[in-house]
N, C-alpha and C positions, 0 to 999 in steps of 0.2 A: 360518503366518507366512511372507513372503517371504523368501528372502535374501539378504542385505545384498553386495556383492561389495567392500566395504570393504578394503582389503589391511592385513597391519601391514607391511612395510615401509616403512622412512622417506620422506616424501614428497620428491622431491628438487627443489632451486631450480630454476624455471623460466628456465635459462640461453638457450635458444633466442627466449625471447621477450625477454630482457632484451637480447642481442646485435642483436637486431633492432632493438629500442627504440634501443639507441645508436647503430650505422649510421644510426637517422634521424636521431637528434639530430646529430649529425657532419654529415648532409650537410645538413641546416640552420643549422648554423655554418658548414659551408664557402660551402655559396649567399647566407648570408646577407654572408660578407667579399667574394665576388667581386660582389655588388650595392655595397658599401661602395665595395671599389677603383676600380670604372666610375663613382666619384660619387654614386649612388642612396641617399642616407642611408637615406630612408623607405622604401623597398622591402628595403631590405636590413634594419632593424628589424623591419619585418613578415615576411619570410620567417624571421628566427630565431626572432622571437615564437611564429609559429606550429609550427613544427618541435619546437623546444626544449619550450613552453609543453605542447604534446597529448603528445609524448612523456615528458616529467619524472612528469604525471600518469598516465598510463598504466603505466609503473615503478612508481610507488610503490603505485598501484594490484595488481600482479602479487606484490610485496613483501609487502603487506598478506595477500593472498588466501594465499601462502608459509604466513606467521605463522599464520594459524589455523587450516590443515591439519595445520600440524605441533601444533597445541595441542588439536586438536579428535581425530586419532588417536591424541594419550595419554591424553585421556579414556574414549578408548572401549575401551582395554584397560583402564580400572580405576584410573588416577593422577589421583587429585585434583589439580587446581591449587593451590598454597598461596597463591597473591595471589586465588583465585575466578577466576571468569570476569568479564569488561569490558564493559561495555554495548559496544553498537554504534553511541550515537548520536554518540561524539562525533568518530568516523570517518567518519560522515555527514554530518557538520558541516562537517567538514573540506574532501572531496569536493564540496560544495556550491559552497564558498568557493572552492577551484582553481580548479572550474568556472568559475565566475565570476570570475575575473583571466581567463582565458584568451580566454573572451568578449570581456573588457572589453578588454583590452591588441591582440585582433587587430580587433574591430571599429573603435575608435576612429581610426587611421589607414586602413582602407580605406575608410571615410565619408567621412573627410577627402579623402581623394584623389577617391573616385566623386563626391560632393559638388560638389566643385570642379569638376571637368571637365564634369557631366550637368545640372547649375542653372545655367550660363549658358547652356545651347541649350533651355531650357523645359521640358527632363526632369525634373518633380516626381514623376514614379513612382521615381525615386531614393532618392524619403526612405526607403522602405523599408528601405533597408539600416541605415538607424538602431536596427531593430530588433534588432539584433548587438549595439550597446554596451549599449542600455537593459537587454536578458536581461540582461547581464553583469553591470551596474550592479546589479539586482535580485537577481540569486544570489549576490553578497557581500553585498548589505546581508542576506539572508537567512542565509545561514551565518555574516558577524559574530555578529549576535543570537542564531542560536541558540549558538553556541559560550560567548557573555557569559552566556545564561542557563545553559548545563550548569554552567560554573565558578561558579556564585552557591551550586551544587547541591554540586558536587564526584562525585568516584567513588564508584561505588555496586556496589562488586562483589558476584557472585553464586556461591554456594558450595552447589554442586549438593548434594544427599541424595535416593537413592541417586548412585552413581559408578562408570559413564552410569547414566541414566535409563532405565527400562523400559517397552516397549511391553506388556502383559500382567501390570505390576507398578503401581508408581509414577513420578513423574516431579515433583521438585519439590527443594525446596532454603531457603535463604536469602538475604537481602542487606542489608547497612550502611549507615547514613546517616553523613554527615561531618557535616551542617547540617541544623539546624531538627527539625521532629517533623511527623509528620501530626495534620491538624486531627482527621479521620476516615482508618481502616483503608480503604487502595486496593483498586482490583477490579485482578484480572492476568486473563490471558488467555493462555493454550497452543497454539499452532497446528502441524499439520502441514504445510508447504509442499512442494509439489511444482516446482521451478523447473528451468525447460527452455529451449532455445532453439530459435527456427525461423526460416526464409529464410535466405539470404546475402546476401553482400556488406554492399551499401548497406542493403540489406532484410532485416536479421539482427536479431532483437530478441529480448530476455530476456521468459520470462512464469514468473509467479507464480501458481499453482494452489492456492488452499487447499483440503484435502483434509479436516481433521479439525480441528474451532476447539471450545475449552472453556471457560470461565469460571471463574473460582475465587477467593475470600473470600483476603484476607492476613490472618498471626494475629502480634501482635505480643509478646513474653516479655520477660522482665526484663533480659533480661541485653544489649537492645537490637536482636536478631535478629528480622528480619520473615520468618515464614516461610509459604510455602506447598505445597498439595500439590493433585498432581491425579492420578485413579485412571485410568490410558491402556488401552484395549480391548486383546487381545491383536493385531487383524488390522490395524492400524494398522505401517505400512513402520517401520524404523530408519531411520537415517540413512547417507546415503551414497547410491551406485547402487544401482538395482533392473532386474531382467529387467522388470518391469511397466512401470515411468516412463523418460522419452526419459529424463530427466537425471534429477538428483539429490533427494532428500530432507534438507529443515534442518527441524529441529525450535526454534522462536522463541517466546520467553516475553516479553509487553508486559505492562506495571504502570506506573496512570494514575492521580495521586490530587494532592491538594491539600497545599502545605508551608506550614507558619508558622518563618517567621525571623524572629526580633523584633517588629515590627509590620507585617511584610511579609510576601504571602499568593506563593508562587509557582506553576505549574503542575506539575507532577512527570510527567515521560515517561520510561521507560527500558525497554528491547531486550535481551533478551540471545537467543543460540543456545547450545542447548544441546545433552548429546551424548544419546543415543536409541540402546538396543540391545532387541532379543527378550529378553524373561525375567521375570523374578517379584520379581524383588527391590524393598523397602519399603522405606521411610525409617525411619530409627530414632526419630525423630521425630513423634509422630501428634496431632492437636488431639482433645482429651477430648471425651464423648459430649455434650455440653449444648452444646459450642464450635460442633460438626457438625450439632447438630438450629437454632441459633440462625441460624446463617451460611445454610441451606436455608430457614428464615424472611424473614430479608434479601434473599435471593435473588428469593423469588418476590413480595416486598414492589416490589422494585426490577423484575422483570419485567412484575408487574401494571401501577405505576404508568408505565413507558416506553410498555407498550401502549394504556393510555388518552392519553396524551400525543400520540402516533403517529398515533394514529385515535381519530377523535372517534364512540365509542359512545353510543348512545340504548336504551333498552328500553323499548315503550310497548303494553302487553299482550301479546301474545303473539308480538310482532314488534321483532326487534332490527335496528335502522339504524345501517351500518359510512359513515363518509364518509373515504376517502384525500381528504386536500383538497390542492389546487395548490400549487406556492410553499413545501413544506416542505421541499426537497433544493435549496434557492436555489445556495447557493455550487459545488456541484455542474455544475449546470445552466451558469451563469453561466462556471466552468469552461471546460466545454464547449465551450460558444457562443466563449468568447475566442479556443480554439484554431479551432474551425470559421473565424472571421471570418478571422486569420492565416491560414489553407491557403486559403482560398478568398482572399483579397488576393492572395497569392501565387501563385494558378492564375490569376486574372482577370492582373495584370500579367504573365504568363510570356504568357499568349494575344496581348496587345496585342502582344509582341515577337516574338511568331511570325507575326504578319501579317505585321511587317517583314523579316523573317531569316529562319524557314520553322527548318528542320533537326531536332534532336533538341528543339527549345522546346517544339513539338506536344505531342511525348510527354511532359514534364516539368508543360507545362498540365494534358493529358490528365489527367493523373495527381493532379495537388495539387486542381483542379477539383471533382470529384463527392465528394473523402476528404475536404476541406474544408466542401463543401455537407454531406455525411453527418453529422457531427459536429456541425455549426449546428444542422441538424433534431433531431437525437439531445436538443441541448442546450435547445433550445426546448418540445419536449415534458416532458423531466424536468420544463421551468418551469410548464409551462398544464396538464398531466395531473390531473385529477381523476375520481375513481372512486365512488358511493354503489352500496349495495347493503342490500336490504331482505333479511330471513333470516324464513320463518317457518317453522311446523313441516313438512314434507315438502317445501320449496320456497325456491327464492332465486329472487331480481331484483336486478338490476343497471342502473345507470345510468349511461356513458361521458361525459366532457365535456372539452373542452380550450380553455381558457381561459373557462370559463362556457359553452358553448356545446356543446347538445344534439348528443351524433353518434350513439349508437344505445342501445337498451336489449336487454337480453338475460332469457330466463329458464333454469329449467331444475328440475327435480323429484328430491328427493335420497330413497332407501329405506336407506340404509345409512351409517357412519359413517364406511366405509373409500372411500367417493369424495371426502371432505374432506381435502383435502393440502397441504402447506405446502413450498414449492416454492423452493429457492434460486435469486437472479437475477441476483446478480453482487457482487466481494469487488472492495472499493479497501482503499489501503495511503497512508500517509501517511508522510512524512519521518521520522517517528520508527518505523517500522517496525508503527506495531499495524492492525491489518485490521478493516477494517467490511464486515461480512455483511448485505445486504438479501435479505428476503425476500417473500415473496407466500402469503395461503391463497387457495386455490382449489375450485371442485366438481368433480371429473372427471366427464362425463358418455360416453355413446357415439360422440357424434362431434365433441366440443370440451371444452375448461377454460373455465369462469365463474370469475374472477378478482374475488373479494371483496374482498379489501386489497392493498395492494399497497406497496412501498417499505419496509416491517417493517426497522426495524432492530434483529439480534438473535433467534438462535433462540429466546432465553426470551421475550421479549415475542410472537411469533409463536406460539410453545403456549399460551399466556396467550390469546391469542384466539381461540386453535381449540379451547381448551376452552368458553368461553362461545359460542360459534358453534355448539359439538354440543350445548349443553344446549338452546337452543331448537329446534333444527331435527329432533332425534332425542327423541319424548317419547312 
């Protein structure tokens, strides 16, 4: 097992960053009253808007992060929380919404102003800047709603068992409803995150690595506690820093299911982090033998039927036909494309202004240009990609198309079980924190992968089809 370089020492307020936050805010109140005194209403609103608006969030932002360092190192010596643990969404909600004033409040007047002055000399590459308030516009109305929908919900605190949780042990707990009941018992889901950062500056981004993702049956008792549990490998990281990972390890617990309020069905999303140390220790709490053979039932009930869903199987003698068909990760895809169209609008108009003006625009084109076109292509393909593949006993074929249309076919001759592999290809994460795992089975051969399925959502639905893919192909 690794180890954790966790400290107990109290974590202390991040004063150097909060001092710096107010120095801006400060000097965006002061630039914003000397735009005021010169007359400049407008310019002087938007200079504090902006100062004020990125720093406030930012603050509260470092605030936040404070709070659950100091909540998350008393869990990890052993102190239960007596309120549980707090989801996470409704901090996400939150941040959403900020976002979104900030947007909205500084684009609004800079449109106005670019607006004005760039639509009477025939500059309609201007409207782009429109795009500032609309985001804006669009991540309150999205954090409104989700905020109106958590409180429909109410707190949903989570009251870990054991206290932390173990890598080598268990890792699991309870949680409380205020409103409504489930229609049917939710699925959760346990992830190991690995979260790092890389580049600077302007070029500094957070990533999210999932390392170890679980699935796991909720059990509900009488006494109104939903509990669950999941059995964690010993070689699986704690939480905190490791010599192994640039950054840290969170361990994140999502549960997704369906509420009845009255005559009213809502969606149920809820996150929590939880604390994660090396050891052995068990829940006192265990679901009875029939609960554990049933739930493994359900399980593969619910694997079987997502992989048939997923891909459309055929068996017709001794030859089984997989079709990945097009058009099934739409929203995705569509995604994509929105942002590709955005960076490429934004290259293509930085270009036209660098024919006029030359200087640093070049590179700013350069740059929004081919990462914009990359992401177009990326998103178009996710839309046209389709994949058939014929399986028979020693041998597979394949057939490549994008958008209906023939690009190549492939074969290749299988002796053994262990060149069939199920190959992860990439983890997205959603506003409410829970992660989708797509994966691919594939043939290894000596000098390439033959890619059978492809887009699998879900390690259980992806064994589900490499088990019938070895029953034919291995007889």
């Amino acid at each position: 097992m690794q180890e954790t370089s966790t400290s107990k020492s109290k974590p202390t307020l991040p004063l150097l960053g909060l001092g710096f936050l107010s120095l801006f805010m400060l000097a965006g109140v002061a630039g914003g009253i000397a735009f005021l005194v010169d007359g400049q209403f407008t310019a002087g609103l938007i200079f504090m808007t902006m100062f004020c608006g990125i720093a406030g969030l930012l603050m509260y932002l470092l605030l936040y992060g404070h709070r659950k360092l100091l909540a998350e190192q008393a869990m990890l010596q052993g102190v239960a929380p007596p309120d549980g643990i707090l989801s996470n969404n409704k901090s996400g909600y939150q941040v959403v919404l900020g976002m979104g004033v900030v947007f909205f409040a500084i684009g609004v007047p800079i449109s106005y102003l670019a607006l004005s002055d760039e639509l009477p000399k025939g500059n309609y590459a201007a409207l782009l800047v429109l795009l500032f308030p609309l985001i804006g516009a669009l991540l309150m109305w999205q954090g409104r709603s989700k905020l109106q929908h958590w409180q429909k919900i109410g707190k949903t605190p989570f009251f870990p068992e054991p206290v932390p949780g173990c890598a080598g042990g268990q890792v699991g707990g309870y949680f409380t409803l205020q409103h409504g009941r489930f229609r049917q018992m939710p699925q959760a889901q346990l992830s190991c995150v690995h979260i790092y950062q890389s580049g600077s500056g302007k070029n500094r981004r957070t990533h999210r690595q999932s390392i170890w993702v679980q699935q796991c049956n909720v059990s509900q008792q009488v006494d109104g506690k939903h509990w669950l549990l999941v059995d964690v490998p010993e070689q699986q990281p704690a939480t905190g820093q490791h010599s192994d990972y640039r950054g840290r390890i969170e361990w994140q617990l999502s549960c997704k299911g369906e509420l009845q309020q009255g005559r009213e069905l809502l969606a149920f999303s809820r996150q929590w982090t939880l604390p994660v140390v090396a050891g052995t220790s068990r829940s006192a709490w265990q679901p009875s033998a029939s609960e554990i053979q049933l739930q493994q039932q359900q399980r593969l009930q619910q694997a079987s039927s997502s992989a048939t869903s997923q891909i459309v199987q055929q068996l017709k003698g001794n030859t089984l036909h997989l079709s990945s068909r097009a058009g099934r990760h739409t929203m995705m895809a569509l995604s994509l494309m929105l942002f590709g169209i955005v960076f490429s609008g934004a290259g293509v108009f930085l270009t036209f202004k660098a024919l006029d003006e030359g200087g640093m625009l070049w590179l700013m084109a350069l740059l929004f240009t081919p990462i914009g076109g990359g992401i177009l292509l990326l998103g178009l393909f996710w839309l046209g990609r389709s994949l058939e593949a014929s399986i028979t006993p020693g041998e597979v074929r394949t057939l490549r198309k994008m958008f209906g249309i023939r690009l190549y076919q492939r074969q290749a001759t299988v002796s053994n079980l262990e060149q069939l592999q199920i190959k992860k290809t990439m983890t997205s994460s959603n506003s409410d924190g829970e992660n989708t795992e797509y994966y691919r089975l594939q043939v290894a051969t000596y000098d390439k992968n033959l890619i059978l399925a492809e887009g699998i959502i879900g390690r259980d639905a992806a064994e589900v089809l490499k088990q019938k893919v070895a029953e034919v192909l291995i007889r």
